[in-house]
C-alpha positions as CSV (number, residue, x, y, z in Angstrom):
1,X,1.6,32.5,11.6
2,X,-0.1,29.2,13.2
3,X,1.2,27.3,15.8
4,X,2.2,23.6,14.6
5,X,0.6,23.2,18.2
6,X,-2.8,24.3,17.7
7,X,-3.6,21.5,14.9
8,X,-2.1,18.6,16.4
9,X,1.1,19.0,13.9
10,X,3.5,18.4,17.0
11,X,1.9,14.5,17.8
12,X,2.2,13.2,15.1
13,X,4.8,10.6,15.0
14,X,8.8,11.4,14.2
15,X,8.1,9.2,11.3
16,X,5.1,11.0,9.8
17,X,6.5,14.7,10.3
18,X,9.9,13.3,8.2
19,X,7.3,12.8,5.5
20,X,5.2,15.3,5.9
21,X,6.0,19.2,6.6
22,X,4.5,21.6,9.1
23,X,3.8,23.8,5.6
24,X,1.9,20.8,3.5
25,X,0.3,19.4,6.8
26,X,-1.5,23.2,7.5
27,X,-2.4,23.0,3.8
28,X,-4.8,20.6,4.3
29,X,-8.8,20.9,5.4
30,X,-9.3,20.8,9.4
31,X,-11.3,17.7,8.8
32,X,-8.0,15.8,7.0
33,X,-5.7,17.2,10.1
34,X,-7.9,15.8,12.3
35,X,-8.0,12.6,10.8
36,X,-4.4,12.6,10.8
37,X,-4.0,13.0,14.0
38,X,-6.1,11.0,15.0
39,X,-4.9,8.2,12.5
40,X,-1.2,8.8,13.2
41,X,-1.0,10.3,16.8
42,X,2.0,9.5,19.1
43,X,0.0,8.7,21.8
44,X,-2.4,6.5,20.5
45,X,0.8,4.2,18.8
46,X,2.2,4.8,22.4
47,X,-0.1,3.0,23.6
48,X,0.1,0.4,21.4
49,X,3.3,-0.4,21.5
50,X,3.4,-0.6,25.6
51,X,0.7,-3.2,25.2
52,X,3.0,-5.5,23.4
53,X,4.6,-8.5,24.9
54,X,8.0,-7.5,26.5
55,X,9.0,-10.4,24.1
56,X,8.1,-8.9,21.3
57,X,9.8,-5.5,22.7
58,X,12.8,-6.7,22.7
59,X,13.2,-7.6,18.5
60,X,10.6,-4.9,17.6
61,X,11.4,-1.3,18.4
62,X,8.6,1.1,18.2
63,X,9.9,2.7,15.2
64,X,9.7,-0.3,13.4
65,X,6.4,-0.6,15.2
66,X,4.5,2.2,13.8
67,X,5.6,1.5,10.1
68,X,3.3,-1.8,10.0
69,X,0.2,-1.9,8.8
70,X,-2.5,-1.9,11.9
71,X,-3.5,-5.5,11.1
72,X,-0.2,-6.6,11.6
73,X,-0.3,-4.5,14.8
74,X,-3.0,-6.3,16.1
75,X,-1.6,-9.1,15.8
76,X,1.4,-8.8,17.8
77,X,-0.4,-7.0,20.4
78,X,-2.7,-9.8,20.6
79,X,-0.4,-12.4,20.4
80,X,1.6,-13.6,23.7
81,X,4.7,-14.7,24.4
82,X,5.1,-18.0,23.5
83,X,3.0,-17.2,19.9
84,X,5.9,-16.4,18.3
85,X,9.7,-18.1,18.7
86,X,12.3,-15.8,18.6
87,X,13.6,-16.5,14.8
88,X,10.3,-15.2,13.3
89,X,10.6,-12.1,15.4
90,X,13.6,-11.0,14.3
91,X,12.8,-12.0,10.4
92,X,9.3,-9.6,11.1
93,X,11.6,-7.0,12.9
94,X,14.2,-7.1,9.5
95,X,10.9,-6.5,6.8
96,X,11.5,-3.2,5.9
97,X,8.1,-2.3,6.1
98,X,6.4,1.2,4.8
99,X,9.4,1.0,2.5
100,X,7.8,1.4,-0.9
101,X,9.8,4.1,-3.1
102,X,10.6,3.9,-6.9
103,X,12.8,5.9,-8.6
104,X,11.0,7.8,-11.2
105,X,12.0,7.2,-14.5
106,X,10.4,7.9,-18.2
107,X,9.8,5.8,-20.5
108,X,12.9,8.0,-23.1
109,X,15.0,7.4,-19.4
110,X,13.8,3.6,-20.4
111,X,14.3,3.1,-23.6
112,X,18.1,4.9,-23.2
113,X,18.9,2.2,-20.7
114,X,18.1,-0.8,-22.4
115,X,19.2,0.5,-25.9
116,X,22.3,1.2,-24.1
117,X,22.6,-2.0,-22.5
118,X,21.3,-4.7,-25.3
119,X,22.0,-4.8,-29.6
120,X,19.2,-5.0,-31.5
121,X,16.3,-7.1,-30.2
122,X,14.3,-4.3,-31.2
123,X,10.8,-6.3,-30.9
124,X,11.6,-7.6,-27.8
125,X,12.5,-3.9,-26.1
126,X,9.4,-2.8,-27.5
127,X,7.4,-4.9,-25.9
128,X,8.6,-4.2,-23.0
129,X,9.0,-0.5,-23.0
130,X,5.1,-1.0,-23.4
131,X,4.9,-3.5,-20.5
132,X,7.0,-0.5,-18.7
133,X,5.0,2.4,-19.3
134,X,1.6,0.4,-18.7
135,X,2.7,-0.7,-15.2
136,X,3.9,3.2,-14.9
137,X,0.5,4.6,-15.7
138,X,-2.1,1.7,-14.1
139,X,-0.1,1.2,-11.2
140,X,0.8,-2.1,-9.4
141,X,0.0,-5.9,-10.8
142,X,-0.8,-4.8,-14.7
143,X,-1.0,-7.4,-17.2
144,X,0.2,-10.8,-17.0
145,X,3.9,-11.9,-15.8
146,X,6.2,-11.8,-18.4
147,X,8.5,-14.7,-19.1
148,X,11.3,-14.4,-21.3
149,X,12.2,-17.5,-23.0
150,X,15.2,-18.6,-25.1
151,X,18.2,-20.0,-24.9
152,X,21.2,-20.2,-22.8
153,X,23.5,-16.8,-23.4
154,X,20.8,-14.7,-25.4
155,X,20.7,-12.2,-22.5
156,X,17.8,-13.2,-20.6
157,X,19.1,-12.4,-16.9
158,X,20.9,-9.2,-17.7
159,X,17.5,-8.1,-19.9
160,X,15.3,-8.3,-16.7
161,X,18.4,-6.7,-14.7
162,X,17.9,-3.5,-17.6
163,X,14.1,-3.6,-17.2
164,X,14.4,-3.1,-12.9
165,X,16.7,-0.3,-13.7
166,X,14.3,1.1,-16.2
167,X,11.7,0.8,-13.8
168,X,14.0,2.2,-11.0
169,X,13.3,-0.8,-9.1
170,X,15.9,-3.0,-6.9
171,X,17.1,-6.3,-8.8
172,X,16.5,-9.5,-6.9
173,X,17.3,-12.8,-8.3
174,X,15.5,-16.3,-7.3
175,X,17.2,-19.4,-8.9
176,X,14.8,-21.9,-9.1
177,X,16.2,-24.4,-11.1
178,X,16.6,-27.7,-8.9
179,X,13.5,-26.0,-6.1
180,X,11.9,-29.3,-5.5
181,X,9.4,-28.5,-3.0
182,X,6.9,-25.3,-2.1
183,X,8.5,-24.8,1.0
184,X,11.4,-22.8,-1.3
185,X,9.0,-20.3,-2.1
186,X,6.8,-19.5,0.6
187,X,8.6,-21.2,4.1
188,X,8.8,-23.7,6.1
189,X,6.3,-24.3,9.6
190,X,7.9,-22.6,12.4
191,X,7.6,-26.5,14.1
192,X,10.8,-27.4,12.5
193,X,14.1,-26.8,14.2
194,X,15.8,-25.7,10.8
195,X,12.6,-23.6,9.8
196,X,12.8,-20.3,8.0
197,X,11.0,-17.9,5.3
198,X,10.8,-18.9,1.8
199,X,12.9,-16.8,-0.9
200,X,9.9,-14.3,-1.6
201,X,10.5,-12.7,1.6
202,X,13.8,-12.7,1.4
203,X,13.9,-11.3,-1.8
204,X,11.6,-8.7,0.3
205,X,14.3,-8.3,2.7
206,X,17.1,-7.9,0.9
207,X,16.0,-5.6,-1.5
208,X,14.9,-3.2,1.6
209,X,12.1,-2.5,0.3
210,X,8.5,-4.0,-1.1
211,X,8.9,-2.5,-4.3
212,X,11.8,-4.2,-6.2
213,X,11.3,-6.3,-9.5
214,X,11.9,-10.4,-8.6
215,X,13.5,-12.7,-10.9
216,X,11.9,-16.2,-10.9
217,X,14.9,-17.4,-13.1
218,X,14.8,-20.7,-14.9
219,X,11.2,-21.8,-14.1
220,X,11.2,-24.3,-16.3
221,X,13.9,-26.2,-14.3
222,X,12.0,-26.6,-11.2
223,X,11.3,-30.3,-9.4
224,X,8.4,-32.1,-7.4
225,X,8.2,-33.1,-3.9
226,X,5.4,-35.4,-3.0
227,X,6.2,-34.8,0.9
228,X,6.2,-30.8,0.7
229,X,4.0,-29.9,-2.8
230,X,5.2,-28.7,-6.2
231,X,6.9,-25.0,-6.0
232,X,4.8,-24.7,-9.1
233,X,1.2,-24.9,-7.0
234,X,3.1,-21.8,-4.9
235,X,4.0,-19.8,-7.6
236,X,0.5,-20.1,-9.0
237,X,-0.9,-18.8,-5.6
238,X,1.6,-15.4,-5.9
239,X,0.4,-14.9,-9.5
240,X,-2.9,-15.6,-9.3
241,X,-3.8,-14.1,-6.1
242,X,-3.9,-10.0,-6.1
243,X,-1.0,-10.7,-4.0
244,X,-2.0,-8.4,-0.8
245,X,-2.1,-11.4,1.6
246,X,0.9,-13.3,1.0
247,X,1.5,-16.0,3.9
248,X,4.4,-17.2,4.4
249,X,4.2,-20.1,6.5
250,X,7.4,-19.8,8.5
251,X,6.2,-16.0,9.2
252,X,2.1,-16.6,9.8
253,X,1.1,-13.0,8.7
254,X,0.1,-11.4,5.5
255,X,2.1,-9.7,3.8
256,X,1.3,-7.6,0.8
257,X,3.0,-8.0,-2.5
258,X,1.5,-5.8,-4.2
259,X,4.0,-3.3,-5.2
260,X,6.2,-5.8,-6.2
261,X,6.9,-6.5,-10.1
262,X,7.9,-10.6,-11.1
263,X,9.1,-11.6,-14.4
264,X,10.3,-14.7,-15.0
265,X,12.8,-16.3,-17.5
266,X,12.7,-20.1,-19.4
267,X,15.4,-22.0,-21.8
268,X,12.0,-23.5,-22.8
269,X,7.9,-23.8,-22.1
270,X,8.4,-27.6,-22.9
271,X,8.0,-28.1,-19.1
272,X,5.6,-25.5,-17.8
273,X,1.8,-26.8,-17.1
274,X,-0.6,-24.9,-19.4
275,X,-2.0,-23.2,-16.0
276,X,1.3,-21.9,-15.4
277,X,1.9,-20.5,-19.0
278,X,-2.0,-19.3,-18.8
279,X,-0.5,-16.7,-16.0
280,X,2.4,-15.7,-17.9
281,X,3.4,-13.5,-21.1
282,X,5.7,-15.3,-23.3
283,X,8.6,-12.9,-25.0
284,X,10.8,-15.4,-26.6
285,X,14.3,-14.1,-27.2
286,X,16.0,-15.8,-30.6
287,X,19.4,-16.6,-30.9
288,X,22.2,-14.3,-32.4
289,X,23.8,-14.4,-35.8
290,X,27.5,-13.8,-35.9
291,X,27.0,-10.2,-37.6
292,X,25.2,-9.6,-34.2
293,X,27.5,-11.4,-32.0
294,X,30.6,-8.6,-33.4
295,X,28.4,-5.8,-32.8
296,X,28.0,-7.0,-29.2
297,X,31.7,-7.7,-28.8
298,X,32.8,-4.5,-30.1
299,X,29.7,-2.1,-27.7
300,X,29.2,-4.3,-25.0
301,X,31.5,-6.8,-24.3
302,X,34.9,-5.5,-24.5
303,X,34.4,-2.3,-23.9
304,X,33.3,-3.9,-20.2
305,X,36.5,-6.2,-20.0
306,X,38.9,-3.3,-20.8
307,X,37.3,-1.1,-17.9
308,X,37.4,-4.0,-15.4
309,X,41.2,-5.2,-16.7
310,X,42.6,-1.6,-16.6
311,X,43.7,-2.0,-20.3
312,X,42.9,0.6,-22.7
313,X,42.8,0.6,-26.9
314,X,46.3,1.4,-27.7
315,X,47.6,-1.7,-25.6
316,X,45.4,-4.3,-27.3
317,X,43.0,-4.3,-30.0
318,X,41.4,-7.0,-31.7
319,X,40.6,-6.9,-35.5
320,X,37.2,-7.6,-36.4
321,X,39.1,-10.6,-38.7
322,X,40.2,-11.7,-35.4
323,X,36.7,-11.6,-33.9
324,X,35.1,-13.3,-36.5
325,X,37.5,-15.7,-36.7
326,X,36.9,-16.4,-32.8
327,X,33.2,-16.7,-33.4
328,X,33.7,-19.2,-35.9
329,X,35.8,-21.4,-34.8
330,X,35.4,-21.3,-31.1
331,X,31.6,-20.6,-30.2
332,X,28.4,-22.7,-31.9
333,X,25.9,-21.3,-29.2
334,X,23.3,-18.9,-29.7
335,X,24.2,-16.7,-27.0
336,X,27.1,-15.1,-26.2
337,X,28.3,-16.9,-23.1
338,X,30.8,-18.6,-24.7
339,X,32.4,-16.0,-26.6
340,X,32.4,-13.5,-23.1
341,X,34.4,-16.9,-21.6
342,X,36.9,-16.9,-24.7
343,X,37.4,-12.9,-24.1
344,X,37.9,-13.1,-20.4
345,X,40.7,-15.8,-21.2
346,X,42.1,-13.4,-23.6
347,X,42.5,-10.8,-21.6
348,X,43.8,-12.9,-18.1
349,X,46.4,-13.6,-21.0
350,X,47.5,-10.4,-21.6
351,X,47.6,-8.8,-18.4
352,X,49.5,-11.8,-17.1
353,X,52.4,-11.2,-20.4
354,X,52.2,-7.6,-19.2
355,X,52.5,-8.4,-15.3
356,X,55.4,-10.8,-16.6
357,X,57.1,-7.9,-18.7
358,X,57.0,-10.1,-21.5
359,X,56.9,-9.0,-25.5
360,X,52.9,-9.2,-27.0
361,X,51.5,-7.8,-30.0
362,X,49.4,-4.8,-29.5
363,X,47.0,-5.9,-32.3
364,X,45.9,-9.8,-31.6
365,X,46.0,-11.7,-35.2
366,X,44.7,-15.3,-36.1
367,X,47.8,-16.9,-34.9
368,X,47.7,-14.8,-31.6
369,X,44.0,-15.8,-31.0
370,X,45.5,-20.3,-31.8
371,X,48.5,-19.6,-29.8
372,X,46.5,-18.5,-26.6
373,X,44.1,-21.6,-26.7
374,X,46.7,-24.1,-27.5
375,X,46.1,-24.8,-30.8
376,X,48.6,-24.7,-33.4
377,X,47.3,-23.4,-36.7
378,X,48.1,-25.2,-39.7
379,X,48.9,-22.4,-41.7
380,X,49.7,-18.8,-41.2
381,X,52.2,-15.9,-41.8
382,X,54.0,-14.0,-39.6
383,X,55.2,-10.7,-40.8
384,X,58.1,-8.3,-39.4
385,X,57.3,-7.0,-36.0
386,X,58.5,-4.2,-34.6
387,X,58.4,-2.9,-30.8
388,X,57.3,0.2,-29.1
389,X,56.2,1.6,-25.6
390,X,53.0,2.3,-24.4
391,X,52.0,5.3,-22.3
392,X,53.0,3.1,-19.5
393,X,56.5,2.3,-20.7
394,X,55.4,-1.5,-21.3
395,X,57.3,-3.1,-24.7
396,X,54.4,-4.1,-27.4
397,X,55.3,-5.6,-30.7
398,X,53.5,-3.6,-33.6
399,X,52.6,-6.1,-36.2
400,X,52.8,-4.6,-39.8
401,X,50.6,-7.4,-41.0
402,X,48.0,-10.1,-39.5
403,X,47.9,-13.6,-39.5
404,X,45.8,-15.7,-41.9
């Protein structure tokens, strides 16, 4: 039996040994324990850390220390104590750097998740399963950016929420419709009084980690600032660049993108510079037609507002007349944003007839659907109700017929 003692095994830093056992450490050559050790020895970081600024001390504790990479190191250990103000201190101290995992997930695991969370769009999920298992085999910064494009309502937010889940990655969202100015994106000079990092990093920090998948929603939407630059000319220099040297300017050190995926979504490419659209993959994402729009309401949609209202089949049911009927008459977009609206109302409906103890049919007709809106139909029948309990002794009235 060795001693973790005679190879070193014992100074290497608490961090290391939670990665790496005693058992896989001695598996290795002499000539890679050494190099650990050397690499990764308590002593040498100790020493590292005690030459650090007692300013820099006091936001930066040397477990958070010994995570960053050594140029970064350096650089606080060069850097006095009027280098740095105390806000970009405690943004560095909040990266969560050496924080890199990703759930591992197949591409079946994929395909399960967003069959299971999008109807149809078969095209579209291929695509991206192949964008997905690509990225899985190559490793970091395959291909182009995607961009999904179409518009408002066809699903092009919760698509890119399915893809991060499919990739096991954590979901981060950056809204740049209205971002007038580059400062958004990569932070503002530490010279200003209101100074701060720009979203990317933190995206970085609240995800916890530097591997989630960023959302650059609504690209197309973003403005100009002659005083501070386009946000455009920064997003260029993330995609173009092999993003391991990321500056912020609020922050002033690199900081490597890398692992980090980006896709981004559009209503339309009308606005984006060909240099910008020469960086991205265009999926475009068509509209739905009503046949579609029922089969999302019936797997999707209501299934989703009968789990979050507490109300299950036998208390309420809409007819797929009914449906239709609501698609029709009440929704002319291409999405379904709209019609998930028109559903929610429904629902806040009858929970507050239930709440209220009042009579409601247990099968939602036509004249149900007008009634609930505020519009009164101009023609329909009404056929003999009759009333029953549910499981939870609440009066329903069973309709032996619907409205027309």
């Amino acid at each position: 039996m060795i001693d973790e003692r005679d190879n070193g095994y014992h100074t290497l830093l608490p961090e290391i040994r939670e990665l790496l056992t005693f058992e896989a450490f001695n598996s290795y050559s002499q000539k890679i324990q050494e190099a650990f050790v050397k690499e990764f020895s308590q002593s040498r970081f100790g020493d590292e850390y005690n030459e650090l600024n007692p300013k820099v001390r006091k936001f930066i504790s040397s477990s958070i220390f010994y995570k960053m990479p050594s140029e970064i190191r350096d650089f606080l250990r060069k850097s006095k104590g009027g280098d740095l103000k105390d806000a970009q201190l405690l943004y560095i101290a909040k990266i969560p750097w050496g924080k890199t995992e990703v759930e591992n997930k197949t591409i079946i695991n994929a395909k399960e998740i967003l069959d299971s969370t999008h109807y149809g769009m078969v095209e579209v999920k291929d695509r991206i399963l192949k964008y997905i298992a690509c990225q899985k085999r190559i490793g970091v910064n395959y291909g182009a950016v995607l961009l999904l494009v179409g518009p408002p309502g066809v699903g092009k937010t919760s698509i890119v929420k399915a893809i991060a889940s499919a990739m096991g990655r954590t979901f981060v969202k950056i809204s740049l419709a209205g971002a007038s100015d580059a400062d958004f994106l990569r932070g503002t000079n530490s010279i200003y009084s209101d100074s701060k990092p720009g979203k990317i990093i933190e995206s970085i920090i609240k995800a916890d980690n530097f591997s989630p998948l960023i959302l650059l929603d609504e690209i197309d939407k973003m403005g100009e600032s002659a005083q501070h630059g386009s946000p455009e000319n920064a997003l260029l220099h993330i995609l173009d660049s092999d993003r391991k040297d990321f500056i912020d300017d609020f922050l002033t050190i690199p900081i490597d993108l890398s692992q980090a995926i980006f896709v981004a979504t559009a209503n339309s490419t009308s606005n984006l510079s060909p240099i910008l659209l020469d960086r991205l993959e265009t999926i475009k994402l068509s509209g739905y037609s009503k046949k579609e729009k029922v089969e999302i309401l019936y797997s999707h949609v209501l299934p989703r507002l009968r789990n979050e209202y507490f109300l299950t089949q036998d208390v309420v049911s809409i007819p797929r007349k009914t449906s239709e009927y609501i698609i029709d008459s009440f929704t002319n977009e291409p999405g379904i944003r709209s019609l998930e609206h028109l559903m929610r109302n429904i629902f806040e409906t009858i929970v507050y007839y239930l709440e209220s103890e009042k009579e409601f049919p247990s099968s939602l007709s036509i004249g149900d659907i007008n009634q609930i809106f505020g519009i009164t139909p101009s023609k329909y029948t009404s056929g003999h109700n009759k009333t029953e309990k549910t499981s939870k002794g609440q009066t329903i009235k069973k309709r032996e017929d619907i409205y027309y």
